[in-house]
PLY file of the C-alpha trace (Angstrom):
ply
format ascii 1.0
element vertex 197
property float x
property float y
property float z
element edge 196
property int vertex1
property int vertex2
end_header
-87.12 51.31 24.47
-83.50 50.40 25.94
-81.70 54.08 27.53
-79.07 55.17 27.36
-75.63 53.53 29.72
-75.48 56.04 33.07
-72.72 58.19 32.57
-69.60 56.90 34.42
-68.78 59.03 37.23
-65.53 59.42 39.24
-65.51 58.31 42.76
-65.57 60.61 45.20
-62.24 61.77 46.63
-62.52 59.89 49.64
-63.02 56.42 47.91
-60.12 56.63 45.95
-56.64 54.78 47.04
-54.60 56.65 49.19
-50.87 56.71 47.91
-48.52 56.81 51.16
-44.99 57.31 50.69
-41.95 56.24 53.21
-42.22 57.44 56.71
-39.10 58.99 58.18
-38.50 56.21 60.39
-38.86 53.60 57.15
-36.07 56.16 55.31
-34.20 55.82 58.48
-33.89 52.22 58.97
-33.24 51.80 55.15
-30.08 54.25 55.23
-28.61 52.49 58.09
-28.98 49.21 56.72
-27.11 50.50 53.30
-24.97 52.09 55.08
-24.31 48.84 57.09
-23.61 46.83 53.67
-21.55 49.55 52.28
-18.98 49.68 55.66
-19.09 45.38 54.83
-17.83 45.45 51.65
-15.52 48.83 51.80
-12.59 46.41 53.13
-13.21 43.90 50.61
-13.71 46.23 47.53
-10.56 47.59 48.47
-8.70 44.11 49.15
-9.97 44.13 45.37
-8.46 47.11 43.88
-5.05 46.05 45.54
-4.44 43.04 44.04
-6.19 44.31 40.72
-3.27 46.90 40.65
-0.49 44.74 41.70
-2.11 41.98 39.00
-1.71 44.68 36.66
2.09 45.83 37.58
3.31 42.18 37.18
1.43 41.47 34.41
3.60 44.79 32.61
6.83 43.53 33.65
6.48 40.00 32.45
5.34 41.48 29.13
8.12 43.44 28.90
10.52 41.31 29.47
8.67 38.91 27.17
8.79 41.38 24.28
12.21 42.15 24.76
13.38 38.60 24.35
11.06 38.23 20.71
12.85 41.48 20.12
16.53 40.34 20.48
15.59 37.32 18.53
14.06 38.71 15.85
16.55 41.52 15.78
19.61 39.33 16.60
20.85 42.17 18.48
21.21 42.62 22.56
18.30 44.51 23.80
18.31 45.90 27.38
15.37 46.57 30.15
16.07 49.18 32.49
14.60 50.97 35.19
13.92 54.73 33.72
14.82 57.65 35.23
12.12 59.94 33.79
9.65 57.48 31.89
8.21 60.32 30.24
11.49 62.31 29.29
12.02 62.61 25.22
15.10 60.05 25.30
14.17 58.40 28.15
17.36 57.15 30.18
18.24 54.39 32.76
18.80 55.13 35.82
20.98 52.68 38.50
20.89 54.81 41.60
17.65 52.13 42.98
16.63 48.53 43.18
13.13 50.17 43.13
11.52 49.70 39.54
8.26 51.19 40.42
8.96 54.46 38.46
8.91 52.79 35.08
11.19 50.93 32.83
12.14 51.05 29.38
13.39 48.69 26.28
16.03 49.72 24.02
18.06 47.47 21.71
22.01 47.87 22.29
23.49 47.14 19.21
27.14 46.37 20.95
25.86 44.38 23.53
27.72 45.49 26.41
25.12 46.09 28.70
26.38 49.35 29.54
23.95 52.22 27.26
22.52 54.41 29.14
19.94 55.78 26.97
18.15 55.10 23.54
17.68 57.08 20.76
14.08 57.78 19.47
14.97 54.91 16.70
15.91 52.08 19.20
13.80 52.71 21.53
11.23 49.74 22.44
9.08 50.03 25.28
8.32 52.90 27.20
6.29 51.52 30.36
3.21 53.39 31.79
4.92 54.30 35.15
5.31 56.07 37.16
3.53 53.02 39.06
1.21 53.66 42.09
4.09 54.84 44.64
2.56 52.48 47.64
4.02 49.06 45.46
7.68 48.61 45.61
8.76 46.26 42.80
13.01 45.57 43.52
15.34 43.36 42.15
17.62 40.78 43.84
20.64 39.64 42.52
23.70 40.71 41.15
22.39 43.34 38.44
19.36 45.05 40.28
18.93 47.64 37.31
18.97 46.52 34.05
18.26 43.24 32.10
20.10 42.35 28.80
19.06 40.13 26.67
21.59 38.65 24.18
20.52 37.67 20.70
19.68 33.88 21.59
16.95 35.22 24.04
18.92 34.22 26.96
19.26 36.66 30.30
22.82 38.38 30.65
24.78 36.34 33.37
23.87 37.97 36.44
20.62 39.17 35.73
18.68 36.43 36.57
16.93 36.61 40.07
13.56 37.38 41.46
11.85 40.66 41.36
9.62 41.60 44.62
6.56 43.18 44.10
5.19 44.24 47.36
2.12 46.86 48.41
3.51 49.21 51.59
3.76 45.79 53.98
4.40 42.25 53.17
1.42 41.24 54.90
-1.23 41.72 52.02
-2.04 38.42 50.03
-1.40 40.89 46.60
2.28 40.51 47.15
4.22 38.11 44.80
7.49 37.70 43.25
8.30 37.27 39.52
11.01 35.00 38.89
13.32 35.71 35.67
15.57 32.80 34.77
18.36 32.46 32.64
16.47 31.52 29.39
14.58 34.92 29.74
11.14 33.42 31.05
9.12 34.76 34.18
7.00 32.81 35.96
4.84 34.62 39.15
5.55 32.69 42.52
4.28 33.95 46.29
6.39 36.11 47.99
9.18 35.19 49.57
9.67 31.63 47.92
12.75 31.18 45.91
13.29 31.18 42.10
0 1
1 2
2 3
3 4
4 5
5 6
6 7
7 8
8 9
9 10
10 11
11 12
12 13
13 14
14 15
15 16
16 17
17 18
18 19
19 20
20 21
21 22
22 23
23 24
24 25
25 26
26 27
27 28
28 29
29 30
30 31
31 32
32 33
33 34
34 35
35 36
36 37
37 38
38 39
39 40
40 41
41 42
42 43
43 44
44 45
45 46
46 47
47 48
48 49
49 50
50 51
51 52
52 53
53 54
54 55
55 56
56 57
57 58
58 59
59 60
60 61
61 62
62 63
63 64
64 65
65 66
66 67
67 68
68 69
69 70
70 71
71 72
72 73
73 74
74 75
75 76
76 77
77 78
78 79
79 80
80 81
81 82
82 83
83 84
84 85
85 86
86 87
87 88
88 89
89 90
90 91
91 92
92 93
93 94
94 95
95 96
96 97
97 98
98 99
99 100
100 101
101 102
102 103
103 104
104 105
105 106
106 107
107 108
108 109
109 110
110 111
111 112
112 113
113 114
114 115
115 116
116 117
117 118
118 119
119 120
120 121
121 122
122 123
123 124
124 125
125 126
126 127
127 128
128 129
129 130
130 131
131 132
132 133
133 134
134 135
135 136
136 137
137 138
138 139
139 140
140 141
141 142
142 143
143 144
144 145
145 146
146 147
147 148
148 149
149 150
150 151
151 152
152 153
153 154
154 155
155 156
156 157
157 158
158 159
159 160
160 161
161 162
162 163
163 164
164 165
165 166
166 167
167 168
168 169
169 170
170 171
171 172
172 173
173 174
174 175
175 176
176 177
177 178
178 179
179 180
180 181
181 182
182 183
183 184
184 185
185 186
186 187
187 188
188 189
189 190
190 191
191 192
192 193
193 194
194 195
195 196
């Protein structure tokens, strides 16, 4: 006559795997090698950031000033792009008092063309950029008209307002830095800083 199977006991707590966790020194030695890595790529990450921002900043002004050539086109009317005073502000309004457009700019159309509006009325108004940009970029115009662009109705740039724009991040050491170029038909084009248009 077959029995029945022993019952299955459990091992005795001695036999059973011990389960060891990290020893102080092992946490130690594993913290100071992240930490190692982390200090390694800190410089690089931010190397990163840099020329993600400036990317960014250049990549808003050549849109802008693409979009406000289509607009004067299409519109058959002047349009201007200005450096803003308060980018914010309800009627935004251009300011001349700085080379510097790294507070903002805006995009109005100027329906007499002379260049010379100051501000823009809810109706006209175009483009209101995102600035105020981070304040460690400088981005300043060279040439004769340092604060405003006008585009006339053909798409061309205003005599005088083509030149190269300098975008630059607190030194002109960092490989970030560039200049965008505007010519005379109204097209940018991004060349390294320092080299002319």
């Amino acid at each position: 006559m077959r029995g029945f199977p022993p019952l299955l006991r459990r091992p005795p707590s001695d036999a059973r795997p011990k389960v060891r966790g990290l020893t102080l020194i092992e946490l130690l030695v594993t913290i100071t090698i992240a930490g190692i890595l982390t200090a390694m790529a800190a410089p690089s990450f931010s190397d990163f950031l840099i020329r993600n921002r400036s990317a960014a900043m250049a990549n808003e002004l050549t849109s802008t000033v693409m979009r406000a050539r289509n607009e004067a086109v299409t519109r058959n009317a002047c349009v201007v792009v200005c450096r803003s005073a308060e980018p914010g502000a309800a009627t935004p309004t251009c300011d001349a008092s700085s080379a510097n457009w790294q507070p903002g700019w805006i995009a109005f159309v100027d329906e007499t063309c002379a260049g010379t509006a100051n501000s823009a009325a809810r109706a006209e108004l175009l483009i209101v950029a995102a600035g105020p940009f981070d304040s460690r970029y400088s981005l300043t115009k060279s040439g004769a008209n340092t604060a405003r662009l006008v585009f006339a109705p053909s798409g061309n740039a205003r005599a005088g307002d083509a030149g190269r724009f300098d975008l630059q991040y607190q030194s002109s050491t960092r490989a970030s830095n560039r200049g965008i170029c505007l010519n005379a038909q109204g097209r940018t084009r991004l060349v390294p800083l320092g080299e002319s248009c």
